[in-house]
C-alpha positions as CSV (number, residue, x, y, z in Angstrom):
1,X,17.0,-23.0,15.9
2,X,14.0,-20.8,16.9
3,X,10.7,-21.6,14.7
4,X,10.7,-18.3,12.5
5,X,6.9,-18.7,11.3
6,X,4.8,-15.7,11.5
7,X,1.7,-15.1,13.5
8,X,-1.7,-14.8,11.3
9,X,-1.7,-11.2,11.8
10,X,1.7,-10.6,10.2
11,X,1.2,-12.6,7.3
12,X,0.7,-11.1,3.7
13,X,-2.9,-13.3,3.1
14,X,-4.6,-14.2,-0.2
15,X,-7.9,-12.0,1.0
16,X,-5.2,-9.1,1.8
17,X,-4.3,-8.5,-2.1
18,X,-6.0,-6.8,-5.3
19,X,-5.7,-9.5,-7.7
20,X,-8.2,-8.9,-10.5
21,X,-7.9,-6.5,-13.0
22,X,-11.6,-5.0,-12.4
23,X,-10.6,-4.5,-8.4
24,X,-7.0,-2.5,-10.2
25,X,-9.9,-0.4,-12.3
26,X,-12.3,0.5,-9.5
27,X,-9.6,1.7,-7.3
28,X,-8.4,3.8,-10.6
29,X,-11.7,5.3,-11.6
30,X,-13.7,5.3,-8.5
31,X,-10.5,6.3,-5.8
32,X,-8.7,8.9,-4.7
33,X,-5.4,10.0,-6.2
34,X,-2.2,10.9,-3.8
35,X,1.6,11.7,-5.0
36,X,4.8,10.8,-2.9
37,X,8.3,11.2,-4.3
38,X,8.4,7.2,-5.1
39,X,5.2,5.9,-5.0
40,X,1.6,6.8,-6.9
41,X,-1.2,5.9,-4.6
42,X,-4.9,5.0,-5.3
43,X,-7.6,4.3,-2.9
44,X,-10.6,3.2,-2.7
45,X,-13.1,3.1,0.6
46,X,-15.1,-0.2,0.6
47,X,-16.7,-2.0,3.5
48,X,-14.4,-5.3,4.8
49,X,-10.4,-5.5,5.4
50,X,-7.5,-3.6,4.1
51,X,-6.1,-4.4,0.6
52,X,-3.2,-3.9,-1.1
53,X,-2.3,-3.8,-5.1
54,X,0.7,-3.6,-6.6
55,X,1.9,-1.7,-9.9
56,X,5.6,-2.0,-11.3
57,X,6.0,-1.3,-14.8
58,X,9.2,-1.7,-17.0
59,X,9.8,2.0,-17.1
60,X,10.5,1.3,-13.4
61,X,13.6,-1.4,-14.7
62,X,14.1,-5.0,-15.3
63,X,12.7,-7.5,-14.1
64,X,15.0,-8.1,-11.1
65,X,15.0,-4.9,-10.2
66,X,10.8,-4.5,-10.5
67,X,10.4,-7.9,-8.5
68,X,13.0,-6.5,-5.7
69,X,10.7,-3.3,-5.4
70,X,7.4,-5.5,-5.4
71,X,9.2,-7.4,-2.0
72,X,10.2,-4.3,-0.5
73,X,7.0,-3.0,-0.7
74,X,5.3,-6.1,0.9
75,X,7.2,-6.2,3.1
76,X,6.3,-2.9,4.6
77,X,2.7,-3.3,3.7
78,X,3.3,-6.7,6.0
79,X,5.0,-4.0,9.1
80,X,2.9,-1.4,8.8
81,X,-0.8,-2.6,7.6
82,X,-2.1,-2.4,10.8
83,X,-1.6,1.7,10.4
84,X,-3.9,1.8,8.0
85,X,-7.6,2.2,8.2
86,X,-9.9,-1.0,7.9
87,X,-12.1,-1.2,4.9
88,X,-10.0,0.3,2.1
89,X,-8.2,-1.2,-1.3
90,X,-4.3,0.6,-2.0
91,X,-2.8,0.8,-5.1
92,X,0.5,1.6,-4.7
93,X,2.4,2.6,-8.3
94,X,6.1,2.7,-8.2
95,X,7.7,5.8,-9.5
96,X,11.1,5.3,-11.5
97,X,12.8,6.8,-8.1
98,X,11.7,3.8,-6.1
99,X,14.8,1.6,-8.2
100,X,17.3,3.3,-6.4
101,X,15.2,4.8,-3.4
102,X,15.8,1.4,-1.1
103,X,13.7,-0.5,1.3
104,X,14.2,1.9,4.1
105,X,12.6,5.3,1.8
106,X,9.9,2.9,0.5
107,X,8.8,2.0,4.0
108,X,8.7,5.6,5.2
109,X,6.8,6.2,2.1
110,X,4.4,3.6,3.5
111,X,4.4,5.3,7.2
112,X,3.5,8.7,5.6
113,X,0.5,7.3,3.4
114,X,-0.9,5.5,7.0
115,X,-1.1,8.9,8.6
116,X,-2.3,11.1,6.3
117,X,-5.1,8.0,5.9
118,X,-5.7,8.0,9.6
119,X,-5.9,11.6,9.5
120,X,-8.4,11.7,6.7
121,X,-10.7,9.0,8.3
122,X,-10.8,10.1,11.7
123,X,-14.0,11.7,12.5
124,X,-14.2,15.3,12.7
125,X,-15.4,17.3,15.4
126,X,-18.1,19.7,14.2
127,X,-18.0,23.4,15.0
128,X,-21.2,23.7,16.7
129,X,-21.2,20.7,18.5
């Protein structure tokens, strides 16, 4: 059988994850606020890597159904961080919807949220210039 370990790059690292409550709070009072049908997104520019956070609360479900959520959505932050622009923390809060949205609607979520990102950090070209 085929060794099925994943490169560096693909992995879901310890420095790649908002673990402290404080690092939850400055993304929350210092970040931007965006709405998707599943998901509630915070971020937060800072100088360094990409982060993610994670937020599932029991209005969401129980707890199988709030853990399953939590891996879909890793699991696309895993596909898809490269997308997103280098030097910012994401909260991602799920909605109630994202119990019966699916890993496929979660991960599109995801794919929108990196574009309108890009988007917002590319630089502009100025009028007179």
């Amino acid at each position: 059988m085929a060794d099925q370990r994943l490169s560096p790059d693909q992995r879901f690292s310890r420095g790649e994850r908002l673990r402290r409550r404080g690092e939850f709070l400055a993304a929350q009072q210092g970040g931007e606020r965006a709405q998707l049908q599943h998901l509630v997104v915070l971020t937060t520019v800072r100088p360094g890597s990409r982060r993610l956070g994670l937020t599932v609360s029991k209005k969401v479900g129980k707890a199988i159904c709030r853990n399953r959520i939590k891996r879909w959505l890793r699991e696309a932050w895993r596909r898809r961080k490269h997308t997103f622009p280098l030097g910012i923390d994401v909260v991602l809060i799920a909605r109630s919807s994202a119990a019966t949205a699916g890993f496929a609607a979660l991960d599109a979520q995801l794919e929108l949220l990196a574009e309108r990102l890009r988007r917002r950090s590319a630089p502009r070209r100025g009028a007179g210039a």
